[in-house]
C-alpha positions as a printed NumPy array, in Angstrom:
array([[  0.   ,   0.   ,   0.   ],
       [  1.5  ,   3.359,  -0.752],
       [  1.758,   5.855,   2.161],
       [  2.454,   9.47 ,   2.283],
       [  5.999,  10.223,   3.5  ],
       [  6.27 ,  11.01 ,   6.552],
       [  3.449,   8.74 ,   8.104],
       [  4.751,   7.005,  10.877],
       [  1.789,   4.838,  11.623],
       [  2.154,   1.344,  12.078],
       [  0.619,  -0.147,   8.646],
       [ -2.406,  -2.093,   8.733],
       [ -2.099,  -5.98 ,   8.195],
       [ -3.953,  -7.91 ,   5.403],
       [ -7.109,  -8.893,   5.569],
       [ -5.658, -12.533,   5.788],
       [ -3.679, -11.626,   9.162],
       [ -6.327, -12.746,  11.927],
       [ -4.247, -11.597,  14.861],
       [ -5.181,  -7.824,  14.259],
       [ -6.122,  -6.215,  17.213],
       [ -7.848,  -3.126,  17.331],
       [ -7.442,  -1.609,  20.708],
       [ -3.808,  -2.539,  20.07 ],
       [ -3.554,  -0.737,  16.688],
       [ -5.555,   2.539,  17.806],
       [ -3.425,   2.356,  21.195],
       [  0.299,   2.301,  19.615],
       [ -1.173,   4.807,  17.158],
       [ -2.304,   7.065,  19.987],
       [  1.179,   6.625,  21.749],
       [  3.246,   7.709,  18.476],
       [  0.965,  10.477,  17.96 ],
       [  1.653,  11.664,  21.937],
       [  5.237,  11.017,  21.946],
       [  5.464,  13.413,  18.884],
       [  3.039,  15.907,  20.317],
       [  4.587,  15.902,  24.328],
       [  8.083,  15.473,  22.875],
       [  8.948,  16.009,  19.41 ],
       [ 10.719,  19.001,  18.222],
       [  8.897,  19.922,  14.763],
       [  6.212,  22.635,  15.308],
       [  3.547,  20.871,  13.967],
       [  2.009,  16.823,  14.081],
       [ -0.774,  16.005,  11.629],
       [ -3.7  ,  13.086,  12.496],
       [ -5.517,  11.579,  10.022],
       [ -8.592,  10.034,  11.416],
       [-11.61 ,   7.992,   9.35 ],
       [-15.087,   8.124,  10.831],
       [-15.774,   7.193,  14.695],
       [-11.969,   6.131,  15.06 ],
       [-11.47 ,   8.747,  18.223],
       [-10.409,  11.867,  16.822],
       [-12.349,  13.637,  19.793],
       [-11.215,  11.423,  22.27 ],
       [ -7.639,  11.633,  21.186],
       [ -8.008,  15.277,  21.425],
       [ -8.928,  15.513,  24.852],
       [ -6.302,  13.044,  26.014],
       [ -3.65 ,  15.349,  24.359],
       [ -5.088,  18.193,  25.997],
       [ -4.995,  16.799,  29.556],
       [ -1.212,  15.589,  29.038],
       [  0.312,  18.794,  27.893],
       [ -1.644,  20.687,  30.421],
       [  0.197,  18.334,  32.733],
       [  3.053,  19.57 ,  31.83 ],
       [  2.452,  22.987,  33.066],
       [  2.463,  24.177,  29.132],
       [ -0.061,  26.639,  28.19 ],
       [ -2.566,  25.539,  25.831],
       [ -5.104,  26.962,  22.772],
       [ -7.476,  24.342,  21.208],
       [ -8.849,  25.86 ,  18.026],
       [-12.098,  24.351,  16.707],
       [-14.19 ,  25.239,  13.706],
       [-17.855,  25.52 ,  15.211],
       [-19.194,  26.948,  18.703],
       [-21.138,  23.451,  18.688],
       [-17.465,  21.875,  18.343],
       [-16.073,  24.059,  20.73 ],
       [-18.976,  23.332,  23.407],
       [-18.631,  19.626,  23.052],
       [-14.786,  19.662,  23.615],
       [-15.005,  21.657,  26.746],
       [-17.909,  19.22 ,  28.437],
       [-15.689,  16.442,  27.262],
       [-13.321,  17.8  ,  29.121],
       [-14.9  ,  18.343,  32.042],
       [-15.914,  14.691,  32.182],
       [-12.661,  13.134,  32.15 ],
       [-11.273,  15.586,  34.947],
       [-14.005,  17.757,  36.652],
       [-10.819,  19.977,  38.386],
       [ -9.021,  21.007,  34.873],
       [ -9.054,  24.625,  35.202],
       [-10.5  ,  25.337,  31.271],
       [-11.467,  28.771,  29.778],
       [-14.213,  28.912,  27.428],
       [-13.442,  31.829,  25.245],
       [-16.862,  32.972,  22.855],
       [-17.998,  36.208,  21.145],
       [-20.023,  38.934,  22.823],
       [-23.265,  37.9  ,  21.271],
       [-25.919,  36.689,  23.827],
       [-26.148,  32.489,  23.797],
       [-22.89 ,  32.153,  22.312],
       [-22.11 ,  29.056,  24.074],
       [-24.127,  26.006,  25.488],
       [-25.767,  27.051,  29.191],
       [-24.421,  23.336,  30.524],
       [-21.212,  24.919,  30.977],
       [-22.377,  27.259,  33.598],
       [-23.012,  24.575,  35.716],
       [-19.139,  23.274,  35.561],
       [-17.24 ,  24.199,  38.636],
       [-13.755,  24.633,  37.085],
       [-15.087,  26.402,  33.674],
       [-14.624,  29.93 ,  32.796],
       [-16.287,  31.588,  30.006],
       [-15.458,  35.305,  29.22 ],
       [-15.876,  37.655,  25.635],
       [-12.218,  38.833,  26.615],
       [ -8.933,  36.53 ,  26.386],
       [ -7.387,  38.88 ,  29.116],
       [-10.386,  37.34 ,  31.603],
       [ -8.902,  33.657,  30.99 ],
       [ -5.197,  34.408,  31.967],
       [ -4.092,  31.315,  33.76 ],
       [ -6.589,  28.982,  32.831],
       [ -4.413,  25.604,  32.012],
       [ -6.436,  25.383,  28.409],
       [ -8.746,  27.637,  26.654],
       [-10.785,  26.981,  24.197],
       [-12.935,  28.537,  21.177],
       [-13.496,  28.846,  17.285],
       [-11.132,  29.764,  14.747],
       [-12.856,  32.864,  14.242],
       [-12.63 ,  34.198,  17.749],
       [ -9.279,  33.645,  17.787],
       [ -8.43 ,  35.251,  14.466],
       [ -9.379,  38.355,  16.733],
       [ -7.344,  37.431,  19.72 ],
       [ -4.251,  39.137,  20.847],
       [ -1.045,  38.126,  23.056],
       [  1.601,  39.751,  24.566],
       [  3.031,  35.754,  24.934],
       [  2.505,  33.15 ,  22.328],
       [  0.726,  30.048,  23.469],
       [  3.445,  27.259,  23.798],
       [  1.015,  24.582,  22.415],
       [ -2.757,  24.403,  20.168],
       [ -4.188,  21.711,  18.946],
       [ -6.932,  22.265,  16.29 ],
       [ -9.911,  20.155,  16.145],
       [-11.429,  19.208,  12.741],
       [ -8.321,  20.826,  10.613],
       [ -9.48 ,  19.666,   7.631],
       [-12.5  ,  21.777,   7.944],
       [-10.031,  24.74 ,   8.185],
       [ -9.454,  27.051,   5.358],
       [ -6.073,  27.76 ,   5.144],
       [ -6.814,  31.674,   5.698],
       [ -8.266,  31.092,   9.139],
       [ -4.927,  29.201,   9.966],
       [ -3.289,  32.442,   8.762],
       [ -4.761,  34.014,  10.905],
       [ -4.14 ,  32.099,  14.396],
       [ -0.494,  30.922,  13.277],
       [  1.248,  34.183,  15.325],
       [ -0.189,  32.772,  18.74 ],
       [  1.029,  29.41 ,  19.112],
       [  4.358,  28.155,  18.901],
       [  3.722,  24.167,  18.132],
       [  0.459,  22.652,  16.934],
       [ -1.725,  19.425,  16.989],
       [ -3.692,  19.377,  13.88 ],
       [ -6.723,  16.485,  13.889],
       [ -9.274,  15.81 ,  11.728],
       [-10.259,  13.675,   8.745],
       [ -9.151,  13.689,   5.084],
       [-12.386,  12.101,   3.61 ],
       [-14.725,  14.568,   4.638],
       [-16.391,  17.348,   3.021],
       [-13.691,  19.908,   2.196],
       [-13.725,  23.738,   3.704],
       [-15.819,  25.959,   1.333],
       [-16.157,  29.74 ,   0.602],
       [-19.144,  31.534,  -0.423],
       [-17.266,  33.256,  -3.143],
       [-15.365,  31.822,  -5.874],
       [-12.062,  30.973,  -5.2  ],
       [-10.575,  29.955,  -8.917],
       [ -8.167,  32.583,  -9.482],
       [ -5.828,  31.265,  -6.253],
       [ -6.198,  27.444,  -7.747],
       [ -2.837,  25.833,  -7.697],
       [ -1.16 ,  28.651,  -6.053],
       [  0.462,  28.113,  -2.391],
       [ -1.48 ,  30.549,  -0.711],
       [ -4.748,  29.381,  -2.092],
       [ -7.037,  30.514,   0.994],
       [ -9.831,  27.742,  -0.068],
       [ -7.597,  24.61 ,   0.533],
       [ -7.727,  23.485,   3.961],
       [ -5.061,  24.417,   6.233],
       [ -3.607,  20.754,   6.828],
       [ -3.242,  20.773,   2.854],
       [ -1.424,  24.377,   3.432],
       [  0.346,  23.339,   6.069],
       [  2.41 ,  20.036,   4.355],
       [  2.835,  21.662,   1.719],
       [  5.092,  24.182,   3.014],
       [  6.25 ,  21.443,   5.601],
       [  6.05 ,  18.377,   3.43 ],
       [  8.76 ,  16.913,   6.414],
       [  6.175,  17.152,   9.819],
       [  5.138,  13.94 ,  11.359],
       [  2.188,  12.306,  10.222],
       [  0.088,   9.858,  11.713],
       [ -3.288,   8.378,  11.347],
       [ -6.052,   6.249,  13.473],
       [ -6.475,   2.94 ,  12.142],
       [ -9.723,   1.911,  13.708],
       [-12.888,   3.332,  13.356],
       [-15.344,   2.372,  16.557],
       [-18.434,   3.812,  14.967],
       [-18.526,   1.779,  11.68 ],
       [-19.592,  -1.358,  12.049],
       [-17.652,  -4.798,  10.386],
       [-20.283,  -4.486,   6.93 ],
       [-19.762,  -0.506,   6.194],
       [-15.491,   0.001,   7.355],
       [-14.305,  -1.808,   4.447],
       [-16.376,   0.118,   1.784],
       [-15.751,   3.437,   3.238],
       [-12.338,   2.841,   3.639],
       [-11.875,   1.499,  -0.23 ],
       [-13.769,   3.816,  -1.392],
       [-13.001,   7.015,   0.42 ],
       [ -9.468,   6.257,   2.147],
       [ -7.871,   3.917,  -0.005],
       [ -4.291,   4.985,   0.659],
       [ -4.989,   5.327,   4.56 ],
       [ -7.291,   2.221,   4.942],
       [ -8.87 ,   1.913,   8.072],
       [-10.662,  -1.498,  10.09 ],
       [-13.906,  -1.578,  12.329],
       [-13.37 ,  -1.672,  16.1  ],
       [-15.906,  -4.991,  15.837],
       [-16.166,  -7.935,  13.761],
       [-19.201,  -9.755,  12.491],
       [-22.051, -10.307,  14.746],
       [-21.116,  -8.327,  17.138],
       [-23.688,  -5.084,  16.436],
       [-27.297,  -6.699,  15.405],
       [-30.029,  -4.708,  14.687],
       [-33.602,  -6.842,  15.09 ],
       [-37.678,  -5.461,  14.893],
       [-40.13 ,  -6.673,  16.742],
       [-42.162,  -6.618,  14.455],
       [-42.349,  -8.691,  11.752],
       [-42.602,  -7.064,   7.962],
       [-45.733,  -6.973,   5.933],
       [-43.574,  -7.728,   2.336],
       [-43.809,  -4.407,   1.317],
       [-40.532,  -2.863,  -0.498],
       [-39.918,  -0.78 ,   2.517],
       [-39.694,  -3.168,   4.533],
       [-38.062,  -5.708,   2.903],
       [-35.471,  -3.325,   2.412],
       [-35.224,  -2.904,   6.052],
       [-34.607,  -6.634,   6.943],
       [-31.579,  -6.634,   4.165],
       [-30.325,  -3.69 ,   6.336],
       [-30.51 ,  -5.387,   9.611],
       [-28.828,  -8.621,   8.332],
       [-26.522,  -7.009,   6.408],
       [-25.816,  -3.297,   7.005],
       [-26.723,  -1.719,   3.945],
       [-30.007,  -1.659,   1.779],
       [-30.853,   0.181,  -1.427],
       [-34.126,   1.084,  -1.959],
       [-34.407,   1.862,  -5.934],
       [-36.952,   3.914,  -7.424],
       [-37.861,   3.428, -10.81 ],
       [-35.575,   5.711, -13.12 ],
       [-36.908,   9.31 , -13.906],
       [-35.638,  13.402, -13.981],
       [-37.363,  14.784, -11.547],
       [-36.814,  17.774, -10.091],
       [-34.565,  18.583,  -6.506],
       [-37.543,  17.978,  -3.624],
       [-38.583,  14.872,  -5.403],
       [-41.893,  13.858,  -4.034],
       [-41.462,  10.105,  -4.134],
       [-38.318,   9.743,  -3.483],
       [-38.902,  12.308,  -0.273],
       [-42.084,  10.372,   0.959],
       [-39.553,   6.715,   0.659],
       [-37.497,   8.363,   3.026],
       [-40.184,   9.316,   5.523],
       [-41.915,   5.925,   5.096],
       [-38.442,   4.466,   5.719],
       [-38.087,   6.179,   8.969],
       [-42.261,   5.453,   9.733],
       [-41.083,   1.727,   9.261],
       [-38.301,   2.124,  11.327],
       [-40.058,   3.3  ,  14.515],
       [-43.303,   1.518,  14.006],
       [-41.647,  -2.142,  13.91 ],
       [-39.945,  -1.633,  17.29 ],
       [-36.233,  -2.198,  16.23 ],
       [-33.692,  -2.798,  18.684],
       [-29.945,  -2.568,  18.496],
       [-27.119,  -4.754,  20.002],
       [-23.713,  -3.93 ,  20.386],
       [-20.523,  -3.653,  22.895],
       [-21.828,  -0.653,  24.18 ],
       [-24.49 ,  -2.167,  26.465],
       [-25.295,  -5.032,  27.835],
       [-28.34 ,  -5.864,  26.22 ],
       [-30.354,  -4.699,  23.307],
       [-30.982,  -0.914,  23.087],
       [-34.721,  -0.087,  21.424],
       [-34.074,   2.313,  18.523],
       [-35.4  ,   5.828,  19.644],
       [-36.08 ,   8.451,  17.367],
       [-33.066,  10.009,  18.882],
       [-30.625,   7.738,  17.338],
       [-31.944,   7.864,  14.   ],
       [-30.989,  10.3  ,  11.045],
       [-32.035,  11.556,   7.647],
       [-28.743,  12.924,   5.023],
       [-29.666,  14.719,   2.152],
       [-27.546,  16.997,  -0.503],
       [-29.535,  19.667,  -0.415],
       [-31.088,  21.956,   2.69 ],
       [-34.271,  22.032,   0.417],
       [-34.667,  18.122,  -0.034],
       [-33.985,  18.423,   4.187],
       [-37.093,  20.762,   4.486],
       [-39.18 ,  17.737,   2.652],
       [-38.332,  15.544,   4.054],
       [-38.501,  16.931,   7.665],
       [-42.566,  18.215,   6.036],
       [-43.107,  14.471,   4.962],
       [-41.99 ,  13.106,   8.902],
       [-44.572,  15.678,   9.849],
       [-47.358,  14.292,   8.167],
       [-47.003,  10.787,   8.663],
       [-46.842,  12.103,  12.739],
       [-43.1  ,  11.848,  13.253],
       [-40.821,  13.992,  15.413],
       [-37.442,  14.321,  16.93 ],
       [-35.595,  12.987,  14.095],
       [-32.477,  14.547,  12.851],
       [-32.789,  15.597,   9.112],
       [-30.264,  17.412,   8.128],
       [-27.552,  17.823,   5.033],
       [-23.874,  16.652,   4.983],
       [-22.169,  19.412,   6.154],
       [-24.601,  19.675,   9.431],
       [-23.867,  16.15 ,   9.753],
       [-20.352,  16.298,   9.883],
       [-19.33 ,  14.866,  12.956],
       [-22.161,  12.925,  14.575],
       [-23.126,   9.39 ,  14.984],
       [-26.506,   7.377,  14.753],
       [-27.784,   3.965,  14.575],
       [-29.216,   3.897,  11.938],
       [-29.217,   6.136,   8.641],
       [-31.612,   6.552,   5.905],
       [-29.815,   8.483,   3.081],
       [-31.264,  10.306,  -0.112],
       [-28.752,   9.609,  -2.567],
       [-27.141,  13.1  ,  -3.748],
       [-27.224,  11.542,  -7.587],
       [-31.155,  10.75 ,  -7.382],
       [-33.594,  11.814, -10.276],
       [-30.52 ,  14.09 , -11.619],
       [-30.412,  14.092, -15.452],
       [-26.531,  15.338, -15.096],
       [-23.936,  14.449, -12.559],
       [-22.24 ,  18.37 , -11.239],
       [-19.246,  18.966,  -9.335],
       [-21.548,  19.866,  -6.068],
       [-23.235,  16.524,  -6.57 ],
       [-19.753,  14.333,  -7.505],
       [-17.747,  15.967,  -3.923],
       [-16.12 ,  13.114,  -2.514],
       [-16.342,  14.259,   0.912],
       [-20.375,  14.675,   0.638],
       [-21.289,  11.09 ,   0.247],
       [-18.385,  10.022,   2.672],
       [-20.007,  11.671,   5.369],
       [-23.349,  10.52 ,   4.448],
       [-22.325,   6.958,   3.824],
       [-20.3  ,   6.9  ,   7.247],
       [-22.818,   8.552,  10.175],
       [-24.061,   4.626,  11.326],
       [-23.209,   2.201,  14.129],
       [-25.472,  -0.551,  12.713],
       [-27.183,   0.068,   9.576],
       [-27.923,   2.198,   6.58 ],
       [-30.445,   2.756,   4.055],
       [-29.814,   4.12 ,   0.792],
       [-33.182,   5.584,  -0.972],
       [-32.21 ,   6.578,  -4.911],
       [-34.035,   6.299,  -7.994],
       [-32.409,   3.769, -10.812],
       [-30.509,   4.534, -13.371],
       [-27.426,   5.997, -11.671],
       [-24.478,   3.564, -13.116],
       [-25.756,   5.134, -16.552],
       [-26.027,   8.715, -15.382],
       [-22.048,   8.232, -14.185],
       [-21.365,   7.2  , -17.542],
       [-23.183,   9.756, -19.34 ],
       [-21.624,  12.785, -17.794],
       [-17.889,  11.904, -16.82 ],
       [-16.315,  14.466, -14.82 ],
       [-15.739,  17.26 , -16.642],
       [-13.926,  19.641, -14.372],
       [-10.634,  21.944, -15.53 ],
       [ -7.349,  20.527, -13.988],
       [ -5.313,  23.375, -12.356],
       [ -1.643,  23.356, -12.175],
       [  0.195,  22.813,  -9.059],
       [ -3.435,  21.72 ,  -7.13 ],
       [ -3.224,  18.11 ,  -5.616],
       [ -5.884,  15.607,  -7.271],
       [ -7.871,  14.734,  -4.659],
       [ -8.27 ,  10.585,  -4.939],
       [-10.416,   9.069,  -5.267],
       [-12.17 ,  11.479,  -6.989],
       [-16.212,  11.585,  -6.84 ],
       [-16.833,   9.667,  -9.764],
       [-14.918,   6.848,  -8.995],
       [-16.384,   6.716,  -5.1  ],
       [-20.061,   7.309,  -6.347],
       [-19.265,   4.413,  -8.847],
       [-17.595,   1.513,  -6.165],
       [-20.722,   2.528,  -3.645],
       [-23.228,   2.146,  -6.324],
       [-21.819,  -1.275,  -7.201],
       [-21.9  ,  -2.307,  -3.981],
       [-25.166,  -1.161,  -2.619],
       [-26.595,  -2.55 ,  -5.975],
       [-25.881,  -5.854,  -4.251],
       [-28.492,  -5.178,  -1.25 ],
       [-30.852,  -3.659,  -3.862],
       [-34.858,  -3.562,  -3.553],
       [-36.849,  -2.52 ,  -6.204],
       [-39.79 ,  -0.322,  -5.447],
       [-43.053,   0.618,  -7.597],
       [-44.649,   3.63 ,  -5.3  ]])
């Protein structure tokens, strides 16, 4: 397998080797990446990390150890949501870690919880957090933060999520930095366009980890190599098809996540589509083929009838994380779409068939969080042509890869010929890194292998 230079992760062993351990793996991973961080001498260390393999986790460990060091300490993350999460995380693991909680002056800027912490600061002003072992916020706020003393360490959260402007802009206050996050997600984006920097160095729309090595193509990099949210039937397609030069195993093997209803199924397509998800992780529920336009009715009712199904047949889900089964709330179900429209539709179509609570919501909202169970709207669906927006690797990685048991692809036929129709089509820039695999080639190898747990439906 060919690996970037400078990766000094232990490689993954074949699928033949049956000794692989995965706590082993992700533990001598997590030690390299520490002994690099705590006592390496290049200013930065780069993480890759697929889906559910810890990134978070990892994060706050590093935190606690290099605050135990007596060093002072910036974490930089991309959303107030992110920023929120990492500080009750935090607080978990060691209730006494002094932590400042640094947020704009805007009233409800961060989550109320943290009032309640004991050892948490929050303050508009930096000056209010002097001698807090770690302080946290979002890139932004910090792009407007000052310091008569640099920060000795920073780790950001979700770097690939960065633009490399907003790195810019925080660089000057930190002397060494952690950067986590995860290559095969949806790339940072501007709301202007960005061609005329393509292929040039300081191209502020690349992310910052993509800025960063290539100025310092010599920094240590590392990756996870087990993801504990994917289960044993969805790690080996995501990682072939979305990390295939940083492949990545499932924390579990076969059998040991089942997802079972109560209820038995009445034949229909929706729920026979169901039971080939529960036995086997995936199911496709195919549409016949027709252009339709965005908010297509049909498809959008399938997904709502998917998620009636869901609730009504009283599924349950095992796994290592309890000790028995765990019903299958509404809570730990979730609806991906491409589009915030389609979202809308479908959230109207859960409405009228007297469902609530369920998270519906497009890729780049779902960045980041974990279900049970998804129900996906393919992004190709009723499309007579096959766009750049629609072909982004990173949007049907994170859709394909927000499950711990199950997922449930809704899409209307047809889209093997639409891919071969309308080949990509976009201009190559000079001196701008191909992205691999591109979105072609991903839609294409998930197609082919959903196509295997197909059901065909006639609304």
């Amino acid at each position: 397998m060919t690996r970037r230079d400078g990766d000094t992760s232990p490689p993954l062993k074949s699928a033949g080797e049956r000794s692989f351990d995965p706590a082993a793996a992700a533990a001598e991973a997590t030690e390299a990446i520490l002994r690099d961080t705590l006592h390496g001498t290049r200013r930065g260390v780069v993480v890759d990390s697929p889906p559910g393999a810890g990134k978070s986790t990892l994060v706050v460990r590093a935190a606690r150890e290099l605050a135990a060091t007596g060093r002072r300490l910036m974490i930089v993350a991309q959303t107030n949501a992110q920023v929120d999460d990492l500080v009750l995380r935090l607080a978990a693991k060691d209730p006494e870690l002094p932590v400042g909680r640094l947020h704009s002056s805007e009233p409800g800027a961060f989550d109320p919880a943290l009032a309640e912490l004991p050892a948490v600061r929050t303050s508009a002003k930096a000056a209010d957090l002097a001698g807090m072992d770690i302080v946290i916020s979002t890139a932004a706020k910090w792009a407007y933060t000052r310091t008569d003393e640099p920060w000795q360490h920073a780790i950001v959260d979700e770097a690939y999520q960065m633009r490399s402007d907003a790195l810019l802009s925080v660089a000057g206050l930190f002397e060494r930095g952690l950067f986590v996050g995860d290559p095969g997600q949806l790339d940072p984006f501007s709301i202007v366009g960005a061609e005329q920097w393509a292929g040039l160095a300081y191209d502020p729309s690349s992310s910052a980890v993509s800025t960063l090595l290539a100025h310092n193509p010599d920094l240590p990099q590392h990756r996870l190599p087990v993801s504990w949210r994917l289960p044993a039937s969805a790690a080996p397609l995501v990682s072939d098809a979305f990390y295939p030069y940083t492949r990545f195993r499932s924390g579990t093997g076969p059998g040991d996540r089942r997802l079972a209803f109560g209820v038995p199924g009445d034949g229909s397509g929706v729920d026979r589509v169901l039971d080939e998800a529960a036995e086997s992780g995936w199911g496709l529920l195919e549409l016949p083929a027709r252009h339709t336009p965005r908010t297509d009715p049909e498809a959008v009712r399938a997904v709502a009838l998917v998620v009636r199904r869901l609730l009504d047949r009283g599924g349950a889900a095992t796994s290592e994380a309890a000790p028995g089964p765990v019903p299958l709330t509404a809570a730990r179900i979730a609806v991906g779409t491409a589009h915030r429209d389609q979202a809308a539709a479908v959230r109207a179509a859960l409405a009228d068939l007297g469902v609530a609570d369920i998270t519906v919501d497009t890729a780049n909202r779902l960045q980041g969080r974990e279900f049970d169970v998804t129900v996906v709207l393919h992004p190709l669906s009723g499309r007579p042509d096959a766009t750049a927006f629609h072909l982004e690797t990173g949007r049907l990685c994170v859709l394909a890869s927000r499950h711990r048991h199950a997922c449930v692809v809704v899409c209307r036929a047809g889209v093997a010929d639409l891919l071969d129709e309308h080949p990509s089509t976009e201009p190559v820039s000079l001196g701008v890194t191909v992205k691999f695999p591109d979105g072609w080639e991903a839609m294409m190898s998930t197609w082919d292998h959903w196509s295997e747990h197909r059901v065909v439906w006639r609304p």
